[in-house]
N, C-alpha and C positions, 0 to 999 in steps of 0.2 A: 323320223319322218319318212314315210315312201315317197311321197313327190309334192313338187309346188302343188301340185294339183290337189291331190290330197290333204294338203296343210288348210287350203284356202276352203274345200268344203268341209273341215273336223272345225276349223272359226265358222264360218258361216253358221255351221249345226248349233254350236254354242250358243249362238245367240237366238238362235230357233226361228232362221231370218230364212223365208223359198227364196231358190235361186233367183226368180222375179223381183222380189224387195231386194235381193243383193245387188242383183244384175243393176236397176233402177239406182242404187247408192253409187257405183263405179262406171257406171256408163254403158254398162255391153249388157246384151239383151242375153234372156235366161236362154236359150238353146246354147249361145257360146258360154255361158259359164257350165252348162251340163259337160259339153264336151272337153273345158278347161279342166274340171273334177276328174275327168276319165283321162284324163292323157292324152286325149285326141286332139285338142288343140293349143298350142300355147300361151303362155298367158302374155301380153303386150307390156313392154318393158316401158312404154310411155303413161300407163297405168301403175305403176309400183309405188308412187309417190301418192296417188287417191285411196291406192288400196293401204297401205299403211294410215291412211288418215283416218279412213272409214272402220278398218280395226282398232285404231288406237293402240297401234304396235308403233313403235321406234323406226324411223327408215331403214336406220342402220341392219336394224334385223330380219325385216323385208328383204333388202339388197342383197346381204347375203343369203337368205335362202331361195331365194329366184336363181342368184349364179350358179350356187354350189349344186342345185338341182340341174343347172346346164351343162355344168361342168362336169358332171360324174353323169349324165346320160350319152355325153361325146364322148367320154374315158370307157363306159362299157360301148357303144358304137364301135371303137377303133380298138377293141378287145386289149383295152392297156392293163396292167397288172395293178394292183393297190398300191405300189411304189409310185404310181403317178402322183397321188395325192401328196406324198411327203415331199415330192420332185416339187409340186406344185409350190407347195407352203414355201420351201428354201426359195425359189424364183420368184415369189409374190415380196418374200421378203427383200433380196437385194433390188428387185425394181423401186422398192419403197424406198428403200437406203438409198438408192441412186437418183434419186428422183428429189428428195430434200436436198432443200435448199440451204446453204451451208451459211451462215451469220458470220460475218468479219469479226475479227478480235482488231480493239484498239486498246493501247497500253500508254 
């Protein structure tokens, strides 16, 4: 995938829908989804949950490629190396580990 942007017009294309019938499904008018497709604008993370419904993709799958497309345009922005990514996954991981919540044992 090159960017959220791109993901959202190569589905849209799919279903042979103009940015106007798309735009009309998700709320935002065809000029911002032209520019959503080009990179020029971002796409609104209070839309992610319409736009998953409206593709009939999974949220889950949405979720992350809205991030991961955030996350690696601020990783090349701050000219980080590809070690940021595995940096990333180990720190996503123990926040997750630290963050569960741990269930009493009774004997």
């Amino acid at each position: 995938m090159a960017s959220f942007g791109n993901f959202i017009k190569e589905e849209r294309e799919k279903r042979e829908w103009t940015q106007i019938e798309f735009g009309d499904r998700i709320g935002i008018n065809s000029s911002a989804i032209s520019r959503i497709e080009n990179g020029n604008q971002k796409f609104s993370i209070t839309k992610l949950k319409k736009l998953a419904a409206v593709l009939k993709i999974d949220f889950e799958t949405i979720n992350d490629l809205f991030f991961a497309d955030k996350f690696a345009k601020e990783a090349f922005k701050y000219k980080c190396t590809e070690n940021v990514f595995s940096v990333a996954e180990n720190t996503s991981k123990y926040i997750r580990n630290k963050n569960t919540k741990q269930g009493s044992l009774e004997f």
